[in-house]
C-alpha positions in Angstrom: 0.0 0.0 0.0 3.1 2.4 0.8 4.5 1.6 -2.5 1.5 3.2 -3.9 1.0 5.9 -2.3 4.6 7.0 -3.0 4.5 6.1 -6.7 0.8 8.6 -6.6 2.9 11.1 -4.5 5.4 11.6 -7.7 2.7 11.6 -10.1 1.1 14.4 -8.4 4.3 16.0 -7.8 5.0 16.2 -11.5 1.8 17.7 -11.9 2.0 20.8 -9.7 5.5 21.2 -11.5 3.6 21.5 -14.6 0.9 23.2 -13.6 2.7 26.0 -11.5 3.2 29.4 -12.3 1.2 29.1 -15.4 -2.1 30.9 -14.0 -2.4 33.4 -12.2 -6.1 32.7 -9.9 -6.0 30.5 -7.0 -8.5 27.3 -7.3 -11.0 26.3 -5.1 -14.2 24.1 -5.1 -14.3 23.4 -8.7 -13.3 20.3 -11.0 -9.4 20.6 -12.8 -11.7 20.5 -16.2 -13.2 23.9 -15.4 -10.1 25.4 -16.5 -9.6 27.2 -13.0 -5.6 26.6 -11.6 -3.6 27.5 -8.5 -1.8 30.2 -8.0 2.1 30.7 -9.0 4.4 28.9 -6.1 1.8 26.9 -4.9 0.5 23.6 -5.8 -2.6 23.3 -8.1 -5.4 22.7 -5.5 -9.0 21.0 -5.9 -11.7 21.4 -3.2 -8.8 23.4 -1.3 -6.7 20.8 -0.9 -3.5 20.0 -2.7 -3.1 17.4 -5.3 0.2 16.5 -3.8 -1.9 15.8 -0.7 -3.5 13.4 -1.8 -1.0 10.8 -2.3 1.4 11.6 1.0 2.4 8.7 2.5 4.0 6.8 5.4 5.3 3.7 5.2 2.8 2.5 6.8 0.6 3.3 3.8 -1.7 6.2 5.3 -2.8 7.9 2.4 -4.1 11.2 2.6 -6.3 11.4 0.2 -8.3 14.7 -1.3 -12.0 15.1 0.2 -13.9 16.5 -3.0 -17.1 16.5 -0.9 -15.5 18.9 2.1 -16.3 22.0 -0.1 -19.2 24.5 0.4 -20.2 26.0 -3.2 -21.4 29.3 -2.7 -23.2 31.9 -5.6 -20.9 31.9 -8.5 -19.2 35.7 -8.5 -21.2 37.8 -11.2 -23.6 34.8 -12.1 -27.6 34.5 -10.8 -28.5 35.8 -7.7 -30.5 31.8 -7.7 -27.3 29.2 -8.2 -28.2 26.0 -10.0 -26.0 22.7 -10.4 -22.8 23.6 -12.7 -22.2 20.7 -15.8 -19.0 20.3 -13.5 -20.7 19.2 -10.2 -23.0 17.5 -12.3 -20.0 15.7 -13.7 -18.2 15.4 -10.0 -21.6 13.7 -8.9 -21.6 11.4 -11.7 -17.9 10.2 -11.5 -18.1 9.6 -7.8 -21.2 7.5 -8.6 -19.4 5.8 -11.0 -16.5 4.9 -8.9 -18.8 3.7 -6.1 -20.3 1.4 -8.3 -16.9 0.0 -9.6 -16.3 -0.4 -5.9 -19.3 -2.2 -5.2 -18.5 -4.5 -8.0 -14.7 -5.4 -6.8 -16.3 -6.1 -3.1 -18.8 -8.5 -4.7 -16.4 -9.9 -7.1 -14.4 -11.0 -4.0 -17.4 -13.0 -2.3 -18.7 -9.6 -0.6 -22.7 -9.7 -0.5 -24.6 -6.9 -2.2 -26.4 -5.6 0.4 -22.7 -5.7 2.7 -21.0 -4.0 -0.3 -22.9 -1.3 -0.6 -23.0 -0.2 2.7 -19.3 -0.4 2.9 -19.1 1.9 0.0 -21.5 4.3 1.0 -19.2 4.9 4.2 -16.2 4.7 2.4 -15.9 8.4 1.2 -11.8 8.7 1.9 -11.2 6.1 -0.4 -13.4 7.0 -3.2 -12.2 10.7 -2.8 -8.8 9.0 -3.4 -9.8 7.5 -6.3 -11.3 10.2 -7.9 -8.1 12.5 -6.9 -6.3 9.8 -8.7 -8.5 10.2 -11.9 -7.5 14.1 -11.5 -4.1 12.8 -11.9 -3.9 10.4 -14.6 -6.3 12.8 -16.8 -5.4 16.3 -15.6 -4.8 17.6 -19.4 -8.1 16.5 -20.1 -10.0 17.7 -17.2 -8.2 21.5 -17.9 -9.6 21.2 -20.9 -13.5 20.1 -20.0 -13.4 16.3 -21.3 -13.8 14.1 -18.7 -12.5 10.2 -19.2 -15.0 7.1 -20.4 -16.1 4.9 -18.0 -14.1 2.3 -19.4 -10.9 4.5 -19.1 -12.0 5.2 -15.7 -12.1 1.4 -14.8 -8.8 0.6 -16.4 -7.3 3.8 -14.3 -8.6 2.5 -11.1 -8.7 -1.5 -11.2 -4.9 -1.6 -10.9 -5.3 0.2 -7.5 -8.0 -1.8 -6.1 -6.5 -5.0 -7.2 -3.1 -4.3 -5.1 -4.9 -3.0 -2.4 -7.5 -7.0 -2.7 -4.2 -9.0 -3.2 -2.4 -6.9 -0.2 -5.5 -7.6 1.9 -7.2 -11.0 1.4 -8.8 -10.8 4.5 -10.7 -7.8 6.0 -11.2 -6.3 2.8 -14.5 -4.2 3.7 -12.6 -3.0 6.9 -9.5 -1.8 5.1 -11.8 0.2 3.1 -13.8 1.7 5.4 -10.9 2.7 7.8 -9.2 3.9 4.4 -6.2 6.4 4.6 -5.5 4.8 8.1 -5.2 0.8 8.7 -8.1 -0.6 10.1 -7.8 -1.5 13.7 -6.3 -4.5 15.1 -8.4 -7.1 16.3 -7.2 -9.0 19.3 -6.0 -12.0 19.3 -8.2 -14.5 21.3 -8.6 -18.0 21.5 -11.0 -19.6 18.6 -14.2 -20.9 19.7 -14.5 -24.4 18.8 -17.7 -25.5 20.0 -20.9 -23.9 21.4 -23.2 -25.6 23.7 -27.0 -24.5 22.5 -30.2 -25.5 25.0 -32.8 -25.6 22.4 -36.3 -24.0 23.0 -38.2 -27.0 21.0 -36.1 -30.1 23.2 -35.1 -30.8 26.4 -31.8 -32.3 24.9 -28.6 -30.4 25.2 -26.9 -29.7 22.3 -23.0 -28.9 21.2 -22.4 -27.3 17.5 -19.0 -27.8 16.0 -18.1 -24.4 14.8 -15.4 -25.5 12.6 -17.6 -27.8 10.6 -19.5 -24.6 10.0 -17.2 -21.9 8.9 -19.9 -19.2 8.2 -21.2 -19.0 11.8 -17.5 -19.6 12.9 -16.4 -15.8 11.1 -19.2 -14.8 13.5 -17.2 -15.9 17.1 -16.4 -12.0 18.7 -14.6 -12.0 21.8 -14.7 -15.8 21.9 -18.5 -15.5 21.6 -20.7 -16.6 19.1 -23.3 -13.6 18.1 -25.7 -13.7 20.4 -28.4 -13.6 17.7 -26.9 -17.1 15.7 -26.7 -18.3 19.3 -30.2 -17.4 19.9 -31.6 -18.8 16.6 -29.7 -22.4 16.8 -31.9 -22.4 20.2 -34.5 -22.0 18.5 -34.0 -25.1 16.4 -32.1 -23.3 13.2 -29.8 -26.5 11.7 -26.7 -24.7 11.5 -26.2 -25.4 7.9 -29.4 -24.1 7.5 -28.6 -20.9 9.5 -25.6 -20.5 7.2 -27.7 -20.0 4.3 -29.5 -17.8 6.7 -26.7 -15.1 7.3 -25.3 -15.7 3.8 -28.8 -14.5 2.5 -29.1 -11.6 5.4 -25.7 -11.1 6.5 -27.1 -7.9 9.0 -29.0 -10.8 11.0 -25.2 -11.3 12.7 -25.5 -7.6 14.0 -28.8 -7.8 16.1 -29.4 -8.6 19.8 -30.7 -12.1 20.2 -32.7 -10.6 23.9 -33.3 -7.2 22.6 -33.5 -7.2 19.0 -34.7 -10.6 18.3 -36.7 -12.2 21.4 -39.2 -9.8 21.3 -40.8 -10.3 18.0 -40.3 -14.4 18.6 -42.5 -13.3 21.5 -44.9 -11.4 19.7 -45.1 -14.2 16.9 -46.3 -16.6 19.6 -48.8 -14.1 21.1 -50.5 -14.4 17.8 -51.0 -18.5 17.9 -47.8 -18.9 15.8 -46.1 -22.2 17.6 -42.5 -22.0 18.8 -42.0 -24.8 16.2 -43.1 -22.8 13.1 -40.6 -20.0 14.2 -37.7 -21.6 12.5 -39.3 -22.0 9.5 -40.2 -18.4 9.5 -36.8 -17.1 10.0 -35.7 -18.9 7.5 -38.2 -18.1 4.7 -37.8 -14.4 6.2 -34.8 -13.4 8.3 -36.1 -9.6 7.4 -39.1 -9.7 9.6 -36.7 -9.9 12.7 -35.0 -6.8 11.7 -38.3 -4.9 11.7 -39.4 -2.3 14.2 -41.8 -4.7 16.5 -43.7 -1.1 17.3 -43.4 1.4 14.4 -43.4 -1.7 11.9 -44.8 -5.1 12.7 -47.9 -4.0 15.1 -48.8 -1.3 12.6 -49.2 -4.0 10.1 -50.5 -6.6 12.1 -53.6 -3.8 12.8 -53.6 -2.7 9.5 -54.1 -6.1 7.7 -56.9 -7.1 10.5 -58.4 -3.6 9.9 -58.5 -4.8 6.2 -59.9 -8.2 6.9 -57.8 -10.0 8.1 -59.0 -12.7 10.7 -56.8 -12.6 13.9 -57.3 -16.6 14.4 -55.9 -17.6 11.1 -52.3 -15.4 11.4 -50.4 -18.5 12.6 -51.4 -20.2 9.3 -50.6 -16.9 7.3 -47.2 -16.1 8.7 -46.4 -19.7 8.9 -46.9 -19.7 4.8 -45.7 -16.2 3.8 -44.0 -14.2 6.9 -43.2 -11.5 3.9 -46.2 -9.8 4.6 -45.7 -8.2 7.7 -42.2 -6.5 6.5 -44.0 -5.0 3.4 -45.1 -1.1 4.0 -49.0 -0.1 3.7 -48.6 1.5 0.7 -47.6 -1.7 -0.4 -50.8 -3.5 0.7 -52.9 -0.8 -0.2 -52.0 -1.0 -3.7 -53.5 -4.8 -3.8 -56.4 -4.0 -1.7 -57.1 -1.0 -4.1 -57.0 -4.0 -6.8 -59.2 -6.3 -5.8 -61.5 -3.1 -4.6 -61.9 -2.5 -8.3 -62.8 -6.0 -9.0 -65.7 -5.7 -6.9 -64.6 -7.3 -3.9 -66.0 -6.5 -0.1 -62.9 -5.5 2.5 -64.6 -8.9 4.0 -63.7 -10.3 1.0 -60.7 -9.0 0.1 -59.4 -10.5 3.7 -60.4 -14.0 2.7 -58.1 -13.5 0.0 -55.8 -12.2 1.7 -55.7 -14.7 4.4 -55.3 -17.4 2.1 -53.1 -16.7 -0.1 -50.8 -14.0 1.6 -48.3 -14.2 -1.6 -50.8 -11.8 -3.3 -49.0 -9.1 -1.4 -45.6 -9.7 -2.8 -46.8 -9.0 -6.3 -46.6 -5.7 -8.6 -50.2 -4.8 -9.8 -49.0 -3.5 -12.6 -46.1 -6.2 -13.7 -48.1 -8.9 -12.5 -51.4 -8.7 -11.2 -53.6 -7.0 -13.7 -52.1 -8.4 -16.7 -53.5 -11.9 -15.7 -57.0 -10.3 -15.3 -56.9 -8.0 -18.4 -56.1 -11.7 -20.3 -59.4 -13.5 -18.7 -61.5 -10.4 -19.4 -60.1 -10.9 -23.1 -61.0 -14.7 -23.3 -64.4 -14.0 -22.4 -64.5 -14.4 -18.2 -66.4 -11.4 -16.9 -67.1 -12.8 -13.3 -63.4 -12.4 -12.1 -64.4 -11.7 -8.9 -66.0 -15.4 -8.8 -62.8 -16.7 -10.2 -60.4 -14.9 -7.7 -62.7 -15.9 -4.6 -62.7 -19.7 -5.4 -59.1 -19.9 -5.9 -56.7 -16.5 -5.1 -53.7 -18.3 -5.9 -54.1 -18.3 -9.5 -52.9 -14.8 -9.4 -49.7 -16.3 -8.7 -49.2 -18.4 -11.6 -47.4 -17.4 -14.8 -49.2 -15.8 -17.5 -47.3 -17.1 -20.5 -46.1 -20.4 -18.4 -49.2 -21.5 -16.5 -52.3 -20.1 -17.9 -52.1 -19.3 -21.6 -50.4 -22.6 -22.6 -53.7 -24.6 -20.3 -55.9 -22.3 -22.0 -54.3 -23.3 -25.7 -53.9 -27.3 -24.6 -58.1 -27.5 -24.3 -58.3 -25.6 -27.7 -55.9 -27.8 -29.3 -58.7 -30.8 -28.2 -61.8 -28.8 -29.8 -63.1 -26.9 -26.5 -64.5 -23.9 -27.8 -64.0 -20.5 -25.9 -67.6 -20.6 -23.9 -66.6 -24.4 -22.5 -63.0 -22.9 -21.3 -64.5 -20.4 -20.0 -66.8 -22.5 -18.1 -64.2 -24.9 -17.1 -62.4 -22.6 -15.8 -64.8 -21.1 -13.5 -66.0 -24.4 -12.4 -62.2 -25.7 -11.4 -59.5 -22.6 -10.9 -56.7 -24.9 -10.0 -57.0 -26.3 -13.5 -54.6 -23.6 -14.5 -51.7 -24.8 -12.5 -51.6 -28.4 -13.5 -48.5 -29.7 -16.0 -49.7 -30.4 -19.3 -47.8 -33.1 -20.1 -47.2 -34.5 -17.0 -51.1 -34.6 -15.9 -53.7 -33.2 -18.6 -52.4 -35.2 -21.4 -52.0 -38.4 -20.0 -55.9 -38.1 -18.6 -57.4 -36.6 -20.9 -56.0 -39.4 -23.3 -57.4 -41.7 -20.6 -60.6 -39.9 -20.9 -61.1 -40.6 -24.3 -60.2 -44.2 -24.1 -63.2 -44.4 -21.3 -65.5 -43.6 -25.1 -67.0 -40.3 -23.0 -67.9 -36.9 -24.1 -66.0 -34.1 -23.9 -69.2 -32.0 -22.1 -68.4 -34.3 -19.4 -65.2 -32.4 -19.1 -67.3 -29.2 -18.9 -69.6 -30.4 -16.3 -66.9 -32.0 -14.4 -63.4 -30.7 -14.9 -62.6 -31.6 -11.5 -61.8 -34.7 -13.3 -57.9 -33.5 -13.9 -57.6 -32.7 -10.3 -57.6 -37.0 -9.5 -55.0 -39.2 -9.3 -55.2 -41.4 -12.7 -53.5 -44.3 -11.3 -54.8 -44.2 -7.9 -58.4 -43.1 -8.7 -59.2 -42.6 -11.6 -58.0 -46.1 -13.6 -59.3 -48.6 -10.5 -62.4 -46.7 -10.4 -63.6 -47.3 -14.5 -62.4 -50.5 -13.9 -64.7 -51.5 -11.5 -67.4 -49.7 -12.7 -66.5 -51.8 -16.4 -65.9 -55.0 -15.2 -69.9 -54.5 -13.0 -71.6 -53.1 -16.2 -72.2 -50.4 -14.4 -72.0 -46.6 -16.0 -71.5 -43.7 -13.6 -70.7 -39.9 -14.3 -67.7 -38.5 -13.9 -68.4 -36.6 -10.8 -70.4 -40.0 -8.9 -67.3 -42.3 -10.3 -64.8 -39.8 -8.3 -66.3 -37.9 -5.8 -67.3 -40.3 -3.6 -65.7 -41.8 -0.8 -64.0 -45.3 -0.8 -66.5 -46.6 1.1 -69.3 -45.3 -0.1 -68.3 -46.2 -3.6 -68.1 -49.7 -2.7 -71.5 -49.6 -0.9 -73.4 -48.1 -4.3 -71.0 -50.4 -6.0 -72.5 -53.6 -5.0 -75.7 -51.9 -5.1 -76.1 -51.2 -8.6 -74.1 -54.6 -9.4 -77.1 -56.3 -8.2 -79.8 -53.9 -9.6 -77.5 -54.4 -13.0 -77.7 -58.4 -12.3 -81.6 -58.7 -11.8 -82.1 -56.5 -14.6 -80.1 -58.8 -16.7 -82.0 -61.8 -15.1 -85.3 -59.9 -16.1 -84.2 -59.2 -19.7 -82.8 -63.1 -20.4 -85.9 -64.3 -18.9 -87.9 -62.3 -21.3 -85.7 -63.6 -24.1 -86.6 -67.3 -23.7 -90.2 -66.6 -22.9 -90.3 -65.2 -26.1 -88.2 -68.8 -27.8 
């Protein structure tokens, strides 16, 4: 790191030796590409800072770099009495943008989560002020004369600094960044934790995890300590391979009190009916929800949705599906309850939907939600309303995956618009079954039964059976008994009660025959 700092040092040595004595008004506040230079004797300065500043050194490697943000612009001298943005702050702004998002890039590209990267850029401002005083260097003949570099020049400038300063520090990356001029501080030295006993909430068995078969809680152990909230979730019942995934996913669930932060929405959770055992499942579909506000977030919503609806008594079964929808905002919600407002539906009604199928919330309106409406409206299905009440969740399926490919497949077979229509209506779910996994095979089977396709539109339920386990025993019994059902009595019906009308109509079927061969040889 020394090494490059002395080797910026010279470079911005040389340029002050260029640049000095050559104009005669001192610079301060503005970009090298307005034009505006230091004063003879004096080193060129941006933002009132020297450029030479920016590269000195120890050899320890603390950079002191320029800080292009320090500056106050005041009213440009002669100019509006009303300042607006210059083309060169505009152009400041957008190169420091630009070199936070190279940043974030290089963090991620070295196993650095998103969310983690960004953060560590955002409070990173010495370094990317360096890096943008560096820029200043390299292109100060073009900056003096208002052309500013590409992006793809900027990236070839930087990437050699940033990859000395990845290969110098392998590990601690993010910390060298955001101590950045100065070294980040050293950690002491304590003894690894190898193992953590963990009393778990859902057992009465004791439990020791092996940290070192799990190296992603193990970067976690502080002080000998494993955070308290992993600690507090592998009580809870959290696999620890499992709670790897976890952090990996959410990495800011390692920063939060398992007593303070944490305990007291688990507590809340279980005032609402959710059980202690459906907790882990929660936190792992939605680690979010335990960073939430439990007053100014998660009660808000919790009143909000019932005020909607929502029926207190089903919430364990909600969260337990979709614990999403209490880390959503209200405008959020209010944009699906505005929705299914416009397709008629009662706030009674819109809190059935909402109970069971919670996912609706996680949806755009827009992207998602009225497109697949708009498309039954346009195949002829007016009573959405209907449609949406009897099954909610086709809202979730895929327009161009799920439903128009069903919607083609009963075409394809001679179903005219009117009997889709009505099939649909009659069996929602329709719309989410595989085509060639399940429709084709029974509707093949269907045809070899010799039966009309307006049983299909009577019944469609038909699809929703098991052909093997119901469907192909069932004809066969009725076959073999010469007895002829409809679809809905041959399925429908329980096991028993199938074999109690069974036998029933066997005999009817048998004295009938009796009847009719008696006939026959009265009449020989």
């Amino acid at each position: 790191m020394a090494l490059v700092g002395i080797n910026s040092a010279l470079q911005a040595l040389k340029a002050d030796e260029v640049l000095r004595g050559s104009h005669s008004n001192a610079f301060s506040g503005k970009a090298l590409r307005s034009g505006a230079t230091g004063g003879s004797g004096s080193n060129l300065k941006v933002s009132g800072f020297s450029l030479v500043r920016y590269a000195v050194s120890s050899t320890s490697g603390n950079f002191q770099p320029l800080d292009f943000g320090a500056s106050k612009i005041g009213p440009v001298v002669g100019g509006p009495k009303n300042w607006e943005m210059s083309n060169d702050l505009k152009q400041m702004v957008g190169e420091r943008e630009e070199a936070k998002a190279m940043l974030v890039d290089f963090l991620r590209a070295r196993g650095v989560s998103g969310p983690l990267a960004a953060r560590a850029v955002n409070k990173s401002s010495r370094l990317v002020n360096h890096l943008l005083s560096l820029l200043r260097i390299v292109y100060r003949n073009r900056y003096i004369t208002g052309r500013e570099p590409t992006t793809a020049e900027v990236r070839k400038t930087l990437l050699p600094f940033l990859e000395n300063l990845g290969a110098q520090h392998k590990e601690g990356l993010v910390d060298v960044l955001l101590s950045f001029p100065d070294p980040p501080p050293v950690k002491k030295k304590i003894q690894a934790l190898k193992s953590v006993s963990i009393n778990t909430f859902t057992s009465a068995v004791s439990g020791e995890v092996n940290l070192s078969n799990f190296p992603h809680l193990e970067a976690y152990v502080v002080d000998g300590q494993l955070r308290s909230s992993l600690k507090y979730f592998l009580a809870l019942g959290i696999p620890p391979n499992e709670l790897e995934g976890m952090v990996s996913r959410f990495p800011m669930i390692t920063s939060y009190s398992g007593e303070a932060k944490i305990k007291p929405v688990v507590d809340f959770l279980l005032s609402m009916g959710v059980t202690i055992k459906d907790i882990p499942r929660i936190a792992l579909k939605r680690p979010q929800l335990f960073g939430c506000s439990l007053e100014e977030n998660i009660k808000p919503m919790v009143r909000f949705l019932e005020g909607h609806g929502v029926e207190p008594e089903r919430w364990a079964k909600i969260l337990a599906a979709f614990p999403h929808i209490l880390t959503y905002s209200t405008a959020k919600v209010d944009q699906v309850l505005k929705y299914l407002a416009d397709m008629g539906m009662t706030p009674k009604e819109s809190g059935r939907i909402l109970t069971r199928f919670p996912h609706i919330v996680g949806y755009s309106v827009e992207e998602k939600l009225r497109p697949i409406t708009n498309y039954f409206n346009s195949i002829g299905i007016v009573d959405l309303k209907t449609l949406v009440l009897r099954s909610p969740q086709i809202l979730g399926l895929s327009l161009e995956q799920n439903i128009k490919p069903t919607l083609q497949f009963f075409t394809d077979n001679g179903f005219t618009r009117e009997e889709i229509s009505t099939i649909i209506l009659r069996f929602p779910q329709i719309l989410g079954l595989n085509i060639e996994g399940n429709l084709r095979t029974k509707w093949d089977y269907f045809l070899q039964m010799g039966r009309s396709k307006a049983e299909v539109v009577v019944f469609p339920q038909y699809f929703g059976y098991s052909l093997e386990n119901r469907i192909k025993p069932r004809f066969e019994a009725l076959k073999s008994s010469g007895v002829d059902w409809s679809l809905n009595r041959m399925l429908s019906t329980t096991e028993v009660l199938f074999q109690k009308y069974l036998e029933r109509d066997s005999e009817q079927v048998a004295i009938i025959h009796n009847l009719i061969a008696i006939e026959l040889n009265d009449g020989n």
